[in-house]
C-alpha positions as CSV (number, residue, x, y, z in Angstrom):
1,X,-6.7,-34.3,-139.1
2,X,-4.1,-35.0,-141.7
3,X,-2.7,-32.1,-144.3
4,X,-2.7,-33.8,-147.6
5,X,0.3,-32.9,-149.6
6,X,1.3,-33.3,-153.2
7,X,4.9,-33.5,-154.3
8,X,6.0,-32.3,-157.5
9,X,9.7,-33.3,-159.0
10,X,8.5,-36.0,-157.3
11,X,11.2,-38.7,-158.9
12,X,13.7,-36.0,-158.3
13,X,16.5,-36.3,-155.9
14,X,15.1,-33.8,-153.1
15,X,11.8,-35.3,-154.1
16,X,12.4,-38.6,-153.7
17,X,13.5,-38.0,-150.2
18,X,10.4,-35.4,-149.5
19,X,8.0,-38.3,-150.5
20,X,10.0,-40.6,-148.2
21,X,9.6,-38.0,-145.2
22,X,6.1,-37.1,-146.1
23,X,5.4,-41.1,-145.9
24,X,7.1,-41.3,-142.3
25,X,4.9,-39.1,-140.3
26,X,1.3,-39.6,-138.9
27,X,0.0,-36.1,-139.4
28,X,0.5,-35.7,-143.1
29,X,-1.2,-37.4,-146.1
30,X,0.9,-38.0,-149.6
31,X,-2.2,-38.3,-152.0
32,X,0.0,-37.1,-155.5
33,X,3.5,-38.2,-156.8
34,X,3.9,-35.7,-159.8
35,X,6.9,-35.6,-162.5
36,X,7.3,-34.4,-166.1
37,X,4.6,-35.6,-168.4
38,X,2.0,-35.8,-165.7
39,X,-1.1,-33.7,-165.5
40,X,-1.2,-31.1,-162.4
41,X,-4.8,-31.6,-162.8
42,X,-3.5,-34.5,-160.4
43,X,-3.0,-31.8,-157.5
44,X,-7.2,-31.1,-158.1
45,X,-8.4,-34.8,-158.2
46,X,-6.1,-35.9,-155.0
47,X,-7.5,-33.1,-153.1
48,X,-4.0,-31.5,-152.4
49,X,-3.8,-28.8,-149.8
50,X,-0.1,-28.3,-150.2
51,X,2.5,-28.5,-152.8
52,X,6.1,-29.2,-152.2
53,X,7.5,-28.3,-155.4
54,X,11.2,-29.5,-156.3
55,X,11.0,-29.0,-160.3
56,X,12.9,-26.7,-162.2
57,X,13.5,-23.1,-162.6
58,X,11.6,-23.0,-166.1
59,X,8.8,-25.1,-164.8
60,X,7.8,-24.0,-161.2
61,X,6.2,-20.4,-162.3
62,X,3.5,-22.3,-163.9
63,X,3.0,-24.9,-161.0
64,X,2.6,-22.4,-158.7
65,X,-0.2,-20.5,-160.7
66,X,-1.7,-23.5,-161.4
67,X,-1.8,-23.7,-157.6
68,X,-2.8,-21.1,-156.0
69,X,-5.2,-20.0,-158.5
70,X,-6.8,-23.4,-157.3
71,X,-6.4,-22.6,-153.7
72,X,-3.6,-25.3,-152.7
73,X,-0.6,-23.6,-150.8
74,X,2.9,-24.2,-151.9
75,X,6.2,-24.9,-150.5
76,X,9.0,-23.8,-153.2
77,X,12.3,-25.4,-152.8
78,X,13.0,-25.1,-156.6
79,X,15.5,-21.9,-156.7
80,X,15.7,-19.3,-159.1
81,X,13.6,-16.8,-158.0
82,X,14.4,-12.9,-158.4
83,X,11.9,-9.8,-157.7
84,X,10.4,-10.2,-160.6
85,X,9.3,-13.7,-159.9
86,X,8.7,-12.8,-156.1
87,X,6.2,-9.9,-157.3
88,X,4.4,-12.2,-159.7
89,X,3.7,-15.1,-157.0
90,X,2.5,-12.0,-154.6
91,X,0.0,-11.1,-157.4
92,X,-1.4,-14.7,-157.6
93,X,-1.9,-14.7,-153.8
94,X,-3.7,-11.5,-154.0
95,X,-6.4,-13.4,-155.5
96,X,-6.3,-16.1,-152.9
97,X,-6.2,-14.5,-149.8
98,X,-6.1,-17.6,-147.5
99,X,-3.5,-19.5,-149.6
100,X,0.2,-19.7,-148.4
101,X,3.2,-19.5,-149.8
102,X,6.5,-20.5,-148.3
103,X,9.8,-20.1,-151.0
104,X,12.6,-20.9,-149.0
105,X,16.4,-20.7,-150.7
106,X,17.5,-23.6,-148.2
107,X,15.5,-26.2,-145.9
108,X,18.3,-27.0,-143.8
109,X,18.5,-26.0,-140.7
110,X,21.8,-25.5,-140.2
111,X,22.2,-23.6,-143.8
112,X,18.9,-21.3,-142.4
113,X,21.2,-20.8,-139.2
114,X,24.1,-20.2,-141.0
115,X,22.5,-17.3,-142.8
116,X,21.4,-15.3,-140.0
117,X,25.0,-15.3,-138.2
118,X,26.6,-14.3,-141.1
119,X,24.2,-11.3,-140.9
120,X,24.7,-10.4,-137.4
121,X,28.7,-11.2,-138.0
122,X,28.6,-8.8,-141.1
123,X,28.0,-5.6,-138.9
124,X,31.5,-5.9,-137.0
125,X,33.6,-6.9,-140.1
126,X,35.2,-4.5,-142.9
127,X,35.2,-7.3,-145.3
128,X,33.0,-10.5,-146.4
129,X,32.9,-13.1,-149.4
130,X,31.0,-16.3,-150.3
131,X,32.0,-19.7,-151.5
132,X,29.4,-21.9,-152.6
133,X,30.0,-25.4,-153.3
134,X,27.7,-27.5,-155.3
135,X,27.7,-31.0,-157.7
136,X,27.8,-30.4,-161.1
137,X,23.9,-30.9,-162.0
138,X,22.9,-27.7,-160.2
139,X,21.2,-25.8,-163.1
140,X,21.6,-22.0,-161.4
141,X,24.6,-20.1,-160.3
142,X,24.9,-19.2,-157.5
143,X,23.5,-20.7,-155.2
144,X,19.4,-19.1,-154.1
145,X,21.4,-19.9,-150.5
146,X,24.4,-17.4,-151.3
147,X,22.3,-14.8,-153.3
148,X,19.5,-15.5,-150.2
149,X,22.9,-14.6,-147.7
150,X,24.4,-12.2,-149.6
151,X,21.2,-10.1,-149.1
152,X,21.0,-10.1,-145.5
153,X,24.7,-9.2,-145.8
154,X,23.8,-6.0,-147.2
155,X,20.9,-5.8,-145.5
156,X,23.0,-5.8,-142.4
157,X,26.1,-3.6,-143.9
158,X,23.4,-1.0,-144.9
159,X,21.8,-0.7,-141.4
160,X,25.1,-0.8,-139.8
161,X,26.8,2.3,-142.1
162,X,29.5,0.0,-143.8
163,X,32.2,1.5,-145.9
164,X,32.4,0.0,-149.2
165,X,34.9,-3.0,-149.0
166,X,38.4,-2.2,-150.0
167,X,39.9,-4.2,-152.6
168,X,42.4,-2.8,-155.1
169,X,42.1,-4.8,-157.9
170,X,42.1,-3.1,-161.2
171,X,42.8,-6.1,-163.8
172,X,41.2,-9.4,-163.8
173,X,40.1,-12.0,-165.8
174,X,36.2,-12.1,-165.9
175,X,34.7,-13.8,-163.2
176,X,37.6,-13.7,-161.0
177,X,36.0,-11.4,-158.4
178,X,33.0,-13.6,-158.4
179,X,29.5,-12.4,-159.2
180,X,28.2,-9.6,-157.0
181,X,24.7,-9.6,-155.3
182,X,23.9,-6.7,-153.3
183,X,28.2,-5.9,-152.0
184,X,29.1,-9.3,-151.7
185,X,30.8,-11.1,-154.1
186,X,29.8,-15.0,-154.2
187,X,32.1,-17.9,-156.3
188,X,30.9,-20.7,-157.5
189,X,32.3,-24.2,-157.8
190,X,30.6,-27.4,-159.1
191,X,32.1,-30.6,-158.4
192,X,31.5,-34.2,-158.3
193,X,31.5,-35.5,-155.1
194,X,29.5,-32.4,-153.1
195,X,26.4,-32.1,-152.3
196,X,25.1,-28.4,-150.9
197,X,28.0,-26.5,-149.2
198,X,28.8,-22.6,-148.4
199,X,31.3,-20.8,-146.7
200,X,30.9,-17.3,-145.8
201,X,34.5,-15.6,-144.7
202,X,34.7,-12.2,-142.9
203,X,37.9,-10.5,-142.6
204,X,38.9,-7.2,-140.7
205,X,42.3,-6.4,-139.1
206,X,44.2,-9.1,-137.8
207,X,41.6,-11.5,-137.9
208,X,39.3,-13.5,-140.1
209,X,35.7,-16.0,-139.3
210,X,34.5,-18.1,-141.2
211,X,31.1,-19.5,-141.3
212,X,30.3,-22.4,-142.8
213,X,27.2,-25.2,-143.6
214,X,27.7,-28.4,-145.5
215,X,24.5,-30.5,-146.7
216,X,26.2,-34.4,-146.2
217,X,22.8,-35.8,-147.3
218,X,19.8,-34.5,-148.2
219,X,18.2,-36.4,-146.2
220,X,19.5,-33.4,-143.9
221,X,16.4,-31.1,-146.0
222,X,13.8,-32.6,-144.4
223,X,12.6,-31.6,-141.0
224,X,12.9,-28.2,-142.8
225,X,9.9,-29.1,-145.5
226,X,7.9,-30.8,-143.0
227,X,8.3,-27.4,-141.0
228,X,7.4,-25.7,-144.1
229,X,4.4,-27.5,-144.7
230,X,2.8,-27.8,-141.3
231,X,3.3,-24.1,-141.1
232,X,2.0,-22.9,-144.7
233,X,-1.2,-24.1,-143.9
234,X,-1.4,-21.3,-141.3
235,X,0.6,-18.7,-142.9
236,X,-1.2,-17.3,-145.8
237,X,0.3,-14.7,-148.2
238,X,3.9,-14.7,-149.1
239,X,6.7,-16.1,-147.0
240,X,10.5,-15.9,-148.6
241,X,12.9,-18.3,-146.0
242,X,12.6,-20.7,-143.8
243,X,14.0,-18.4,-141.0
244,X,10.4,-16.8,-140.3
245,X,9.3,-20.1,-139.3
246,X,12.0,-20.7,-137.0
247,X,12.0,-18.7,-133.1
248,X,14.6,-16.7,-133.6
């Protein structure tokens, strides 16, 4: 039997492509095609049992209430999401007990990959940065893949007893460090001409690695959503990353 999915962003660029994916397979159903101006009352009528929502930071709070509160689970690819928002979606699910939630910072593969080595890697180097390299109509900075990374990083410095990195800077312009999340600081570029990109660098004595993922298409997204929502449908409560999905 078929899961009948909704897409929302739907004439978006990842939506566009979602839609496309959704349409190629023979075990899911694309019943609603939703963008700005349409009613979610849509994701109701079509009998949607998931969402894949590609919107907008200032929009996909109230999709996702809208959801779960009627009982459709929801695959986030839309980033922006802090604790605070992460605690609000867990208090809508509390109400739904069999609705899933999957809010994943990246869908590829490779970038879900990418993340956990740079965790492992961060245990046995004094020193790590992120570059994160995205076209110009991103609307968030960073990245939810490099603030996603720079978590584990920490995560992964903490439980290995990391010193504090060294760096002896004491004057700077603003910004030129980077933005910190957690101890890693991540820059930021946005450029015509990329798609998704991140590098993660490690450095210790006498040697650096670097890790690194680049999205050529996003077209490359896909068997990640269609994971996600295959999975979601048996996964209730909240799930944050793709990697959980994933036999690691």
């Amino acid at each position: 039997m078929s899961i009948k999915v909704a897409v929302l962003g739907a004439r978006g660029r990842m939506g566009t492509e979602t839609v496309h994916a959704i349409e190629k397979t023979s075990d899911l159903e694309l019943v609603a095609q939703i963008d700005l101006g349409d009613s979610l009352d849509l994701l109701v009528s079509s009998g949607a049992q998931v969402i894949v929502d590609f919107t907008h930071p200032d929009s996909v709070m109230a999709n996702l209430e809208f959801a779960i509160n009627h009982g459709i689970n929801v695959v986030v690819g839309t980033t922006g999401f802090n604790d605070a928002k992460l605690a609000r979606v867990q208090e809508l699910l509390a109400t739904q007990p069999k609705v899933g939630a999957l809010i994943a910072p990246n869908f590829g593969l490779g970038a879900v990959l990418m993340m956990q080595f740079a965790a492992q890697a961060a245990k046995y180097f004094e020193s790590v940065e992120i570059i994160e390299l995205h076209h110009p109509n991103k609307a968030d900075a960073p990245s939810g893949t490099a603030t996603r990374t720079a978590e584990l990083i920490t995560e992964a410095r903490l439980w290995a007893s990391k010193d504090a990195m060294p760096d002896a800077t004491t004057s700077a312009l603003d910004g030129a460090r980077g933005a910190k999340v957690g101890d890693v600081p991540i820059h930021s570029v946005r450029l015509r001409g990329l798609v998704a990109h991140q590098e993660v660098i490690l450095g210790d004595m006498g040697e650096t690695l670097t890790i690194r993922h680049d999205s050529i298409d996003r077209t490359g997204f896909m068997p990640g959503v269609l994971l996600g929502i295959r999975k979601v449908v048996e996964t209730p409560g909240l799930t944050f990353g793709l990697e959980h999905f994933l036999e690691l």
